[in-house]
N, C-alpha and C positions, 0 to 999 in steps of 0.2 A: 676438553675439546669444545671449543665453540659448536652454538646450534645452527643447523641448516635444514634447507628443504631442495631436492632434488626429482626435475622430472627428466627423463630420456626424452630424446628428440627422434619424432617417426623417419628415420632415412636409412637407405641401404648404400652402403661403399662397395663397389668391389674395385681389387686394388691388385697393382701388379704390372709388369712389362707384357704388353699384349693385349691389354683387358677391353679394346677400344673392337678387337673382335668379339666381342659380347655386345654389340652394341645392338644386333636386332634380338637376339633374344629378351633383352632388356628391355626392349620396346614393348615385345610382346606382353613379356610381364606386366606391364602396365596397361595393358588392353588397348595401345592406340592404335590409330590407325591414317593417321594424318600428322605426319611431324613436320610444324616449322621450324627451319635450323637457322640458328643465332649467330653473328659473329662481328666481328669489325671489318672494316675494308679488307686491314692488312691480313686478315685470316680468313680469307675469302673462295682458297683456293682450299685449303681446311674444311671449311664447310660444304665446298662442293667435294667434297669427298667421303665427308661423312653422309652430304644427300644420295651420292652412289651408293654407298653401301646400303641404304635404306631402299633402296629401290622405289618400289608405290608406295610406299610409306612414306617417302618425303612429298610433303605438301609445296616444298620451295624453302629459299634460300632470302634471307634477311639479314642484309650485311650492314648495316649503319650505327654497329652501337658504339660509343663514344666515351670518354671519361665523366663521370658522375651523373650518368642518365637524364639529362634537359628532356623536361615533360613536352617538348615537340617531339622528340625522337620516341618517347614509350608512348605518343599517342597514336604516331603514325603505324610503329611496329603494331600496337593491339589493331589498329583497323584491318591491318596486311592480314593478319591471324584469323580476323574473323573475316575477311575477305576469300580468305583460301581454304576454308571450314578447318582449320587445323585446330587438333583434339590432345596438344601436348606440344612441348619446345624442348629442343634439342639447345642447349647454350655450348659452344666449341672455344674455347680462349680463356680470359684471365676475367678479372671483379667486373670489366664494363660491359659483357657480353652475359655474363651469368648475372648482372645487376638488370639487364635489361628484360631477361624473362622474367626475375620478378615481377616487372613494372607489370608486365603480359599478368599473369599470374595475379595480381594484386585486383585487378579488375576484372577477367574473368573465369578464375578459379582453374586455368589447363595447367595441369601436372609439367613438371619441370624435370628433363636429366641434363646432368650437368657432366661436361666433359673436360676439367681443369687442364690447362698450358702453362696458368702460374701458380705459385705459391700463397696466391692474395688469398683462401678461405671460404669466400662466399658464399660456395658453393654449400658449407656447412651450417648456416645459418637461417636463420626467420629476419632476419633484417633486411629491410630495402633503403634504398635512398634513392629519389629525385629530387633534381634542382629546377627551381624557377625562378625566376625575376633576380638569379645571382645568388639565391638563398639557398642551402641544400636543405630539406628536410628528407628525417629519419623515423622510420617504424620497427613497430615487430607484428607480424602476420605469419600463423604458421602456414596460410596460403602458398607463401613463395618461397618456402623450404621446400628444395630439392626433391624429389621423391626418389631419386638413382644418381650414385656418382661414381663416375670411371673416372677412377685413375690410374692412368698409364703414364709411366717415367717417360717411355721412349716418348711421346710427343710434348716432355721438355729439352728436348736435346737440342732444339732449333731454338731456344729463348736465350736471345744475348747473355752474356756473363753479368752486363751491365744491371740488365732488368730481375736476372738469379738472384744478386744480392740484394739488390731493393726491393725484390717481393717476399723473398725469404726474410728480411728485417721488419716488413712492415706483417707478416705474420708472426713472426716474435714477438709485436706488438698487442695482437689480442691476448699472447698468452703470458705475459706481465702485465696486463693489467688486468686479468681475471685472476692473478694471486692476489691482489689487493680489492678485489670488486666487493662491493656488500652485501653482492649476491653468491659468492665464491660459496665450492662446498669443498672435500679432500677427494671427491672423483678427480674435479675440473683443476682441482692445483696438481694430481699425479700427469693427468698429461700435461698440462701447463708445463711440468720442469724435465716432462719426458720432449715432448714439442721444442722447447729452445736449446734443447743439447741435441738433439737433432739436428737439427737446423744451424747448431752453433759449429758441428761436424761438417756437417756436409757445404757449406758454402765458399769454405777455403779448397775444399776440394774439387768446387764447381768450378773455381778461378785459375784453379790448376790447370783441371783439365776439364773441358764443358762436354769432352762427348763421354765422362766418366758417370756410366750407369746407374751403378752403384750411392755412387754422391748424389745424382737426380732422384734416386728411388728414397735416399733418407731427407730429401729437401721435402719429398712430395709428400710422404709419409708425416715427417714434421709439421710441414702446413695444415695436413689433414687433423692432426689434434691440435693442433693453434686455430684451426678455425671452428671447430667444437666447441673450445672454448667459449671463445665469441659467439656464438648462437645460442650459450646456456649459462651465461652472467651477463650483467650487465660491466661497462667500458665507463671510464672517468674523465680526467682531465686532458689525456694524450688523444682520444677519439674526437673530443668535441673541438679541440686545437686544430687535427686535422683535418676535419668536416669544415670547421669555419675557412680555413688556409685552400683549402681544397674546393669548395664550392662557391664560396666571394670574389677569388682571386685566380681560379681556372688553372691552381699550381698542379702538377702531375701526383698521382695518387700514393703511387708505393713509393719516389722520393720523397716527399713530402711528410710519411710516416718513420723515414729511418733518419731523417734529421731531426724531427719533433724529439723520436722518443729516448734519445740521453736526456735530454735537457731537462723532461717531463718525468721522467724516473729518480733527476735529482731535485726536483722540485718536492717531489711526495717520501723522499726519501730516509725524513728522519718520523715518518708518520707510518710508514709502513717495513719495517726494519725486519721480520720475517721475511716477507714477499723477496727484500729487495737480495737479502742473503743466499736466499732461493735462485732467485735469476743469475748472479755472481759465481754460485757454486757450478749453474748448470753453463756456464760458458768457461768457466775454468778463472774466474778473475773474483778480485775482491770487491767493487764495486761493481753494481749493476749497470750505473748511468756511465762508466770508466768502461765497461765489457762491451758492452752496446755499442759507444761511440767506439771504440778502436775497433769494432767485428767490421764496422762501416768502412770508417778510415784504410786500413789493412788492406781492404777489399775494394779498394776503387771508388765507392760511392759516393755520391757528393754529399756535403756536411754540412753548406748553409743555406738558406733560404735567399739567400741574394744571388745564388748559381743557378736556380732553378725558373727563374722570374720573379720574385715577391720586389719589391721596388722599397726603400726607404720608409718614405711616405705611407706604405701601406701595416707599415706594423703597429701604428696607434690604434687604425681603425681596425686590425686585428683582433687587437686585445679587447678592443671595445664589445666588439662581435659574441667575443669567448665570454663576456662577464655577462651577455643579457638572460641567461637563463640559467640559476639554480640546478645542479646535478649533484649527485652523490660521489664525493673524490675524499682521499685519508686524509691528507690536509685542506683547509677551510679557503676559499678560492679570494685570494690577495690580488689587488688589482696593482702593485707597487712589482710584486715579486712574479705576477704574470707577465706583467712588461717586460721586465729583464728576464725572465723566460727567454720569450719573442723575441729580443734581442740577442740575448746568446744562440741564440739558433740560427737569427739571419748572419748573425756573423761568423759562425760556425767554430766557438772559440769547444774545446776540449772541460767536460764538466769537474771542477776542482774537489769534486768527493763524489 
């Protein structure tokens, strides 16, 4: 057995159908006493709901957060926070809302509960990201780790089928590449292979049937150990791909990661031949980058990067992007075999092993 080192991450889940009625005990629990609540436009009506139930405890409602967090948007939110003495953030929605109390968080230290609507993770992690000047950059601060996360299935029952399978794929993402992370232990690979057979279940059954309980509670459950993962290894060549795609080029977040990661699965494929066996088994297929792409395909999702926005033209300077910084990935980062990556993905060609 390879050696590792393993820390637990300070957060509490509670989980379950209903559990959004815990939500001022949970408040309490954390001593606040001023919650600003998080969300996007479109979840607007979401968070005023969650401010009802808080009653005086909601400090107000901040609805503008957006894909990949633009440091105009997390500077405005921290001023609203400390404008309204609020002592803790309530984040209601998917990665852009729970990315945005990080930003809160990151500057001045209020405690975060998170109330997931998608399967993107976030919520389980120390990593932030903001983008500036078209650049995303990324941390880890156990500042803006969660300190309470509700999850409740019923409030995925309203999230498109469309956005089911792209968030549940782009959480299968953190949990194939922490089989192969250099940071991996055998905790984070047990959920890792418990997380995409999960998730590898329940998203045909989402497509089924969307007001199907049951398929939402193993999507949410799935994501919940796929985003553990990610908060307790480090991520390779599929993260930094779609950090570069995702923050240069303004592509949408969870497509973005279900079209990347066949492609990026067969790229590292002959370097990480446990992992990939792993992911294969846990979807029920012989290849991981083969399982992957057909769980997409199957299910509706878009497959290339030229359906999504990415433009021709933009995939040199892609790659270009992906090669400037040195990361820790199984195989050694080829700028010839990166390309054709980036290429097979903008054209959404099906990966040949």
């Amino acid at each position: 057995m390879k050696r590792f080192s393993y820390t637990s991450q300070p957060a509490r889940v509670v989980f379950g159908a209903g559990s959004l009625s815990q939500l001022g005990t949970e408040i309490e629990r954390l001593g606040a006493q001023r919650a600003l609540v998080l969300s996007t436009p479109e979840q607007r009506s979401s968070a005023e709901r969650v401010a009802e139930m808080l009653g005086p405890r909601a400090a107000g409602v901040f609805d503008r957060a957006v894909m990949h967090v633009p440091i105009e948007t997390a500077r405005e939110a921290r001023e609203v926070a400390r404008r309204v003495g609020a002592d803790c953030a309530v984040a209601i929605g998917g990665g852009s809302t729970t990315g945005l109390g990080k930003a809160i968080a990151l500057d001045s230290g209020l405690p975060i509960l998170a109330i997931p609507t998608t399967y993107a993770g976030s919520e389980m992690t120390p990593i932030y990201g903001i983008t500036e000047g078209g650049m995303k950059k990324t941390g880890r601060d156990l500042k803006v780790l969660p300190r309470t996360v509700l999850y409740d299935p019923e409030l995925t029952l309203g999230l498109p089928v469309g956005l089911s399978i792209t968030s549940g794929i782009n959480a299968i993402a953190h949990a194939a590449e922490g089989l192969y992370s250099a940071e991996g232990n055998p905790v984070m690979d047990l959920m890792a292979e418990e997380g995409i057979a999960s998730l590898g279940r329940a998203l045909p059954g989402i497509r089924r049937d969307p007001a199907d309980l049951e398929a939402r509670s193993q999507a949410l459950y799935g994501a919940w150990l796929c985003g553990t993962v990610l908060g307790n290894v480090g991520m390779a060549l599929h993260h930094k791909l779609c950090h570069t795609l995702g923050g240069s080029f303004n592509l949408p977040h969870a497509e973005t990661h279900t079209i990347v990661l066949p492609h990026a699965l067969a790229y590292n494929a002959s370097c990480a031949r446990d992992a990939m066996a792993r992911i294969a088994q846990a979807l029920g297929g012989t290849s991981a980058a083969q399982a992957v792409f057909d769980l997409a395909a199957d299910n509706g999702a878009p497959i290339a990067l030229r359906d999504i926005g990415l433009k021709a033209g933009d995939v040199d300077r892609a790659c270009d992007l992906a090669l400037q910084n040195q990361y820790p990935n199984p195989r050694p980062l080829e700028r010839a075999a990166i390309r054709q990556l980036l290429q097979d993905a903008y054209e959404g060609r099906r990966p040949s092993h």
